[in-house]
N, C-alpha and C positions, 0 to 999 in steps of 0.2 A: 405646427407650433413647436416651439423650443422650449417653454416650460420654463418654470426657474431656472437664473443663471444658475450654470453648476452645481444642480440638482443632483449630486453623483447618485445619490442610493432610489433614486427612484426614476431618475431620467440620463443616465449615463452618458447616452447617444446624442443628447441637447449637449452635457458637458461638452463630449468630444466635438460636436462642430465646433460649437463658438470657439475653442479653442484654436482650434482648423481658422475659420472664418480670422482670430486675431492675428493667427500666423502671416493668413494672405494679403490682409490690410496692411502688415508691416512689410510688405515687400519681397517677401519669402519667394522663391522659386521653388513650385512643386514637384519639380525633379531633386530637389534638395532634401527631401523626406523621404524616398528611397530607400527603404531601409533605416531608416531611424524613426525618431519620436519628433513632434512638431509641439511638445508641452502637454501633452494630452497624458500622458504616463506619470510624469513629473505631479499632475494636478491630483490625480488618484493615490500617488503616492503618499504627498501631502495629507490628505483627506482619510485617508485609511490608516496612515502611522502617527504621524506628526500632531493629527486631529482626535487620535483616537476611535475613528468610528469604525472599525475592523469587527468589534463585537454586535457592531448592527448589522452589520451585514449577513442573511438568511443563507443556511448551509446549507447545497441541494442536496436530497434525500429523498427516497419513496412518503414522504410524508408530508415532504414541506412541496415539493412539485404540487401538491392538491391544489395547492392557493396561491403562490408563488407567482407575480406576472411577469409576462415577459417585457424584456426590453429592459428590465431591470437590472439591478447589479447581484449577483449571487457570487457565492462561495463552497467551489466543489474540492473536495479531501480524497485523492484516492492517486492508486498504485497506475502507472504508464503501462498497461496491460498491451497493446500494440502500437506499432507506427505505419498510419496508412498512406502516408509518402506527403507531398505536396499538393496546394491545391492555388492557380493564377488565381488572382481579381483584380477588376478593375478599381485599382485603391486612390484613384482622384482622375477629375474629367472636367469638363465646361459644361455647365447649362447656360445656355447663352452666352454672356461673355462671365459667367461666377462659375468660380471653381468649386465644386464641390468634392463630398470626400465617404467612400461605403467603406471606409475601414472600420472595422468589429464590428459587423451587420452582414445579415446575409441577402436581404431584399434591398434594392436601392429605392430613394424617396424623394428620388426625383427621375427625372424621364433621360437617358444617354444615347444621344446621337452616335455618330460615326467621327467625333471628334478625334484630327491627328494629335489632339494633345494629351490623349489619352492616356493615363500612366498606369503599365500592368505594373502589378506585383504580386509575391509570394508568401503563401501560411502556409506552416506545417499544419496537420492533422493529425491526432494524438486520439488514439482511443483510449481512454481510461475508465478503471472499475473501482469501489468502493476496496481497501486494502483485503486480499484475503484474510479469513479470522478473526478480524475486526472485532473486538469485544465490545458491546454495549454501554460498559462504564467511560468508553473512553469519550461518549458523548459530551462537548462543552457543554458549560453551564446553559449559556447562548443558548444553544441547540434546541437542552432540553425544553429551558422558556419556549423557543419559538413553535416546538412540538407541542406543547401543551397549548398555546394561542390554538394553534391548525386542528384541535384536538374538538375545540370550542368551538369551531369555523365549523366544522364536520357533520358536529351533534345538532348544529343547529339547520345545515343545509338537508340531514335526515330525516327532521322533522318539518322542512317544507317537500320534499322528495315525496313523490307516491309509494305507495306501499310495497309494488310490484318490481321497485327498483332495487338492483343488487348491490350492497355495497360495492361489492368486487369492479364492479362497474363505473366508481367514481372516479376514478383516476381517468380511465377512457372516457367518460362522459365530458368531463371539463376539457381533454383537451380540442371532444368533439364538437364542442360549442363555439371554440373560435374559429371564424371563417373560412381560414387559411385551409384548417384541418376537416370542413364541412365541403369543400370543393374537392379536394384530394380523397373523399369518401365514396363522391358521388359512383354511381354504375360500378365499384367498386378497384376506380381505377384514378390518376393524380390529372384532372379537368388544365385544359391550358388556363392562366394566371394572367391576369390585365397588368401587372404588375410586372417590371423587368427585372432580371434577376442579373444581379452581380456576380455569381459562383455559383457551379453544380460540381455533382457526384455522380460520375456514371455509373451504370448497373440498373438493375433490377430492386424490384421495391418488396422483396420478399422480405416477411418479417424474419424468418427461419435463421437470418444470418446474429440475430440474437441468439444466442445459444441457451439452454436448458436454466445454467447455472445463472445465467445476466438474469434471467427472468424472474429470477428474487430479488434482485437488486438493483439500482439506477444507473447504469453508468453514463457515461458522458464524453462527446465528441467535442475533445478543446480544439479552439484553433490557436496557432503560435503564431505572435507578429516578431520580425524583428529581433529574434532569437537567434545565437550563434548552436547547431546541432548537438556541441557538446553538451551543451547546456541540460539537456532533458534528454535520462538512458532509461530502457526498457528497464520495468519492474525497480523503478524510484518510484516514491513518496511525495508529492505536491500538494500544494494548498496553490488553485488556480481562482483569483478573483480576477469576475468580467461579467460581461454581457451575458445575460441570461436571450435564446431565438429558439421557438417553436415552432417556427414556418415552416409549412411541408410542401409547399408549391413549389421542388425542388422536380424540375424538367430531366429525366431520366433518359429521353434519346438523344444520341449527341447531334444526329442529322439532322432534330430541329432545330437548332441552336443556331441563333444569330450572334456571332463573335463581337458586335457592337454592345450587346446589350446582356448579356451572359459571361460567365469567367471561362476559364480556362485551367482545365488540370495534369499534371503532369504524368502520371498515369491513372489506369482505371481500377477505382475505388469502387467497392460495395455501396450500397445507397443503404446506409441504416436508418428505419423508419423514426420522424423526430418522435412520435406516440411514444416510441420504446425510448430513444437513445436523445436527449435534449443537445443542443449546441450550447457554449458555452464559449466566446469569442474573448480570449484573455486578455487582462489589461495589465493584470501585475501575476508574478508566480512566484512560489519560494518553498524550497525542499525542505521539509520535513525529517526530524528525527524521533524518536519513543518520547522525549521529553512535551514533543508536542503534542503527545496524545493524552498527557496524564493534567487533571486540575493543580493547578497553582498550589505551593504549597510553601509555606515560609519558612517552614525549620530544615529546607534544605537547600534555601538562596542563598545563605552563607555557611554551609557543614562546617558543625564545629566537631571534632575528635570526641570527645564524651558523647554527643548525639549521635554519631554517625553507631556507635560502638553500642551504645545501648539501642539501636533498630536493627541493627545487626542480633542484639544476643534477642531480640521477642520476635525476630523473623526467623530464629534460628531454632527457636520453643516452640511454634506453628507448625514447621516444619518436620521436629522430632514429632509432634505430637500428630500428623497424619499420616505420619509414616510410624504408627506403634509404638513408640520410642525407640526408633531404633535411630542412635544418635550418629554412629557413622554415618548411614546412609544418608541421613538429613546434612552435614558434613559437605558431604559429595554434593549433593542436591544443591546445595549454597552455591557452591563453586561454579554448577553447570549450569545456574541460572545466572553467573555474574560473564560469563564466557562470551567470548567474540573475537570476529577473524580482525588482528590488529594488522598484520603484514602478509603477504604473499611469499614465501621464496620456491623460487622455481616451479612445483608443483607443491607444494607443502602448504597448508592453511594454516599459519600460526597463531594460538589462539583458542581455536575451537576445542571445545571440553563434551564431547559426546558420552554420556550417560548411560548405561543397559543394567538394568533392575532384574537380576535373575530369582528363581526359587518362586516367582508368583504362579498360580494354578486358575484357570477358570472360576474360582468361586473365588479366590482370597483376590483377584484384579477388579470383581463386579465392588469388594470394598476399599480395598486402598488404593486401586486405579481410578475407581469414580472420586475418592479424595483429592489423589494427586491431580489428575486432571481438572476438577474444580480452583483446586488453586492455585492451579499455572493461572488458569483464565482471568482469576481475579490478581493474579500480578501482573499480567504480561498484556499488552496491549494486542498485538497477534497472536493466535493459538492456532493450531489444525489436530487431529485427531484423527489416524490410518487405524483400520481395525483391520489386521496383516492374516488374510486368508490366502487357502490356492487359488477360490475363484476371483477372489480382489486384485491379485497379483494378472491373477489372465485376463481379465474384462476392463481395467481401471485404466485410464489415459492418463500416465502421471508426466509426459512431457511434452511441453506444449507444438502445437506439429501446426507448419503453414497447411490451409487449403489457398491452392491456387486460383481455383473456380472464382467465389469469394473475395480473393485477395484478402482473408483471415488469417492473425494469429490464432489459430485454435488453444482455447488455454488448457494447462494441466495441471494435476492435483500440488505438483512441484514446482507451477511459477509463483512464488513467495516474493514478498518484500524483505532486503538486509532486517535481519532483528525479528524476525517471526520465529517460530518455536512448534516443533513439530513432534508430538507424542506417537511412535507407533508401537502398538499391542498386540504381540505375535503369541500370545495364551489362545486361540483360537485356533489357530494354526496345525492343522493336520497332514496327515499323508496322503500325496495327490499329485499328479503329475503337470509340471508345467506347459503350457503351449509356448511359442516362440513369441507371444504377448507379456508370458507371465516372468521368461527368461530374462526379457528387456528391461521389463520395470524391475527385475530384484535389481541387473546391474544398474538402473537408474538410482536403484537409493544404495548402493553400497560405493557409486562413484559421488554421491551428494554426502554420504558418512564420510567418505574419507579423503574426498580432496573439496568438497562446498563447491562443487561444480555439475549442473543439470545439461544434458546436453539436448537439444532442441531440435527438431526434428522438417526441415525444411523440404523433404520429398528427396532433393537431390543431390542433397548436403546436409551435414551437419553440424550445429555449432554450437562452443560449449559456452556456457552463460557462468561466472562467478556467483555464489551465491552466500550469505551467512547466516545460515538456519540452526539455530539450537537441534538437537536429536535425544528426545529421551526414548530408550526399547523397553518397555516393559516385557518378560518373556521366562517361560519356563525353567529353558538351560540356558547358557550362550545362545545369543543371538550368532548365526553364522549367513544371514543375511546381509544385515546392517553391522558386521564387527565394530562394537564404540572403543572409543577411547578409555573407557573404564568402565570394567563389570567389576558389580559388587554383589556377592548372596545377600536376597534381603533376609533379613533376622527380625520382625516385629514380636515385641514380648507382649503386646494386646491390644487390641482390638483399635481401629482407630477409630478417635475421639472426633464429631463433628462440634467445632466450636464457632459462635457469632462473631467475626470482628469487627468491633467498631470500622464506622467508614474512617475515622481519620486513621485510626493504627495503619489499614486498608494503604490512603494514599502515601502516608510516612514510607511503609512497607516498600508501595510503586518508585518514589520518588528516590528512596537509597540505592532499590536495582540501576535502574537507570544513571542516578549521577554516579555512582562508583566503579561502575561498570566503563563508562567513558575516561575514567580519572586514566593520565600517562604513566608510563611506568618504566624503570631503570633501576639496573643495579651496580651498584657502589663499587670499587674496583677489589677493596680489602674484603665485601662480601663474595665479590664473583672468584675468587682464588678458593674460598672456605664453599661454596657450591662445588666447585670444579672439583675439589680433593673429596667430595662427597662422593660426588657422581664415580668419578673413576673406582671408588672402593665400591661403590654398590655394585658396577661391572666385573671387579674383582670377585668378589661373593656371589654371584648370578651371573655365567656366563651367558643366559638367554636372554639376558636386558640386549635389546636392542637401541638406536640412536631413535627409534620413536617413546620409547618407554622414558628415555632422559628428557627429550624436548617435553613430553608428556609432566612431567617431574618439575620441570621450570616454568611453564604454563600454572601447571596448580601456585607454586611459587608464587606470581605475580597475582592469580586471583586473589590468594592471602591473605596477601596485603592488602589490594584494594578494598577486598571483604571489608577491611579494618579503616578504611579511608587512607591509605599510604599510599605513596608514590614508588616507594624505592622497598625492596627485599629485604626485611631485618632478620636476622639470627634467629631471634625468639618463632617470625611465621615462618622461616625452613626449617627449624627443626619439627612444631604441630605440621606441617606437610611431611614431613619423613616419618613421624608419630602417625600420623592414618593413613598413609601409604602403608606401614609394617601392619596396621590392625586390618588392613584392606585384604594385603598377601595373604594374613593367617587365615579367612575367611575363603578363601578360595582352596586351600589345601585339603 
């Protein structure tokens, strides 16, 4: 049954035929969809923009999978964690003389001969995971509702549940109930399937290929139609709406496989268990930036200069005030939360504002490190937290390494999404010898400190990945692991204040970093002559200025401004930039 005509959010797969089915009745030749769209994409588009219903549609999550059906339309939010290469199917055929069509489906539901009319074609396969450091608040509103519905589905399913059963167990139980996934149980191996399949994954059906860190969290194996490769790079941001497919009667020998009735894959894929890893057959995709992560907010749809300036001076009061009042530091801390790689030249990240917090001690980090770190997380939509030990540095996997075996990206603690933010806390940090583990990761993060580049570790190569990660060190003396872009002695005159902010302050707060943060920026030709006569006098007076310490100089510069919501470098923010840059030097002497 087809179900409501173009049922998108409950019967997607009905949409897509009939739209298929209108195609063919109009005369269409289905070597003509080859790579394109036949109206099916167009209709969803409509439907989810045009129509509005984008906020109906249910976000996959460890929460919402409990109740979530399949065949449905969902909505998965996360980072291109790896690329498992290509995968044929058979994307239209004859059953008798009708053409039908298993595009965004992984089971076909109708029967396929050995038809010459057969039209193969190709999906990418896209492993993707939940963004690392994903803050909690960055939950839609959406979200939260449909968490709390799944919440009430739960409570109520526990109280018909026997006594004996373990929560822990509900996520595997439900998906052990549908048949697909009670045949692939049996003897404790995947039962042949009366059903033909359109597409497999070869390999083994060990769960293991889930790693440690997936197994807190949902990710999800998109499939890509129709997609040009540039389109979707390793460690971007997506919002993939599509087909939600649970089916696990996915045939793992290739030697049983009858080519008639089965896909074809371009290489050999790990078979990730759908229990752990859901398919999710994409209909529409769109890349993601910080502003997607944060609620709607009005007073900054149109930034007006008076608003922008007064969330700037009470983000700038929060900040002196968890940092002791120590108002420089908080100053700096502005700046290096507003920082990002604008351009590339040659090897140089321009842009990046790397932070190092010296004078903190084991006991004075357990209070204004748990500060600062608390309220990164509640600005910043991505956070991470390295607590910089010898044994951390010799045992920690921070770049992410192919296994071959597998055909896995192995992730590591350093594949970030652009715009994540990464605190690491070297007050722990003692005397101790490194191993040849411990030597790789320091230079892993002193080449991510200084040129935003992780290099990734493919067995027999290696490759460097661009990356734009905030870097704050908290640390005793100089950091001489991570050298930032600026150290400053912290100076707190007392104790730091824990205060409640309101959630609106909260998003005003979110929503300033982010838009000011992206605001353009240029300077004026009469201003750039009065910087240039600066700069060269300050190299007069300091001959250890080097040309990083000036690009360093011009960088704060253009933060400055934008701090302020400007475009262009005015007089009045380079001179306050040359004003705490001199109170910055006096502090280090």
């Amino acid at each position: 049954m087809v179900g409501p005509k173009y049922d998108c959010l409950a019967n997607p797969l009905g949409a897509v035929r009939l739209t298929f089915e209108k195609a063919i009745a109009s005369g269409a030749d289905p070597a003509s969809f080859d790579g394109k769209d036949w109206g099916a994409v167009d209709l969803f588009r409509q439907f989810l923009f045009e129509d509005g219903a984008l906020s109906h549609v249910p976000i996959l999550n460890p929460t919402t999978i409990k109740w979530v059906q399949p065949n449905t339309l969902v909505r998965f939010r996360g980072m291109i964690q790896d690329m498992l290469g290509n995968e044929f199917y058979a994307g239209a055929y004859k059953d008798g003389s009708v053409w039908r069509t298993n595009k965004f489906m992984d089971v076909c539901q109708y029967p396929m001969g050995s038809s010459p009319d057969m039209r193969i074609r190709e999906r990418r396969l896209l492993y993707c995971i939940p963004v690392p450091g994903q803050n909690s608040w960055t939950e839609s509103l959406s979200e939260v509702a449909m968490n709390k519905t799944s919440q009430q589905r739960e409570k109520r399913q526990r109280m018909e549940d026997d006594a004996s059963n373990h929560m822990d167990l509900v996520l595997v139980d439900e998906f052990e109930s549908s048949p697909s996934v009670k045949k692939m149980r049996e003897n404790g191996h995947a039962s042949p399937s009366s059903q033909s399949k359109d597409s497999v994954i070869e390999g083994t059906s060990n769960t293991n290929f889930v790693t440690n860190a997936e197994r807190n969290s949902l990710p999800c194996l998109v499939k890509i139609y129709d997609c040009p490769e540039s389109e979707l790079k390793l460690n971007e941001v997506f919002e993939f709406v599509g087909v939600l497919t649970l089916d696990s009667d996915v045939m793992a020998d290739k030697d049983d496989q009858d080519e008639s009735s089965y896909g074809f894959i371009e290489d050999e894929l790990v078979h990730l268990p759908p229990e752990k890893v859901p398919r999710l057959h994409c209909l529409i995709h769109r890349k993601l930036d910080v502003n997607d992560f944060l609620h709607s907010s009005p007073m900054m749809e149109q930034p007006k200069p008076q608003l922008v300036k007064e969330t700037r001076e009470s983000l700038l009061r929060h900040l002196t005030s968890i940092l002791g009042n120590d108002g420089i530091a908080a100053h700096l801390m502005l700046l290096h939360l507003l920082s990002r790689v604008h351009a590339r030249i040659d090897n140089v990240a321009v842009g990046k504002l790397s932070l190092n917090l010296t004078c903190l001690s084991k006991e004075s980090v357990s209070v204004f490190g748990n500060q600062i770190r608390l309220s990164v997380q509640n600005l910043l939509p991505f956070t991470q937290c390295i607590p910089l030990t010898v044994n951390y540095l010799n045992t920690a996997s921070l770049a992410p390494k192919k296994d071959y075996q597998t055909n896995r990206l192995i992730p590591g603690v350093l594949q970030l999404a652009d715009g994540s933010h990464l605190i690491i806390d070297e007050t722990q940090l003692e005397t101790g010898t490194l191993n040849s583990t411990g030597v790789e990761n320091a230079r892993l993060l002193k080449n991510l400190m200084e040129f935003q580049k992780v290099e990734y570790n493919f067995e027999y190569y290696k490759m460097e990945m661009i990356a734009d990660v905030q870097m704050l060190i908290l640390s005793e003396g100089k950091s001489n692991i991570v050298p930032a872009d600026l150290v400053i002695p912290f100076q707190p005159s007392s104790a730091a204040s824990f205060e409640v902010v309101p959630a609106e302050t909260l998003e005003a707060w979110r929503w300033y970093l982010a838009s000011v943060r992206s605001l353009p920026h240029s300077i004026e030709s009469d201003m750039q002559k009065v910087v240039e006569s600066d700069l060269v006098a300050a190299r007069q007076a300091d001959r250890s200025l080097g040309g990083q310490d000036l690009s360093r100089l011009l960088t704060m510069g253009r933060l400055m401004s934008a701090s302020f919501g400007e475009t262009s470098l005015s007089l009045e923010h380079w001179q306050m930039v040359k004003e705490l840059e001199r109170l910055r030097r006096e502090r280090l002497k």
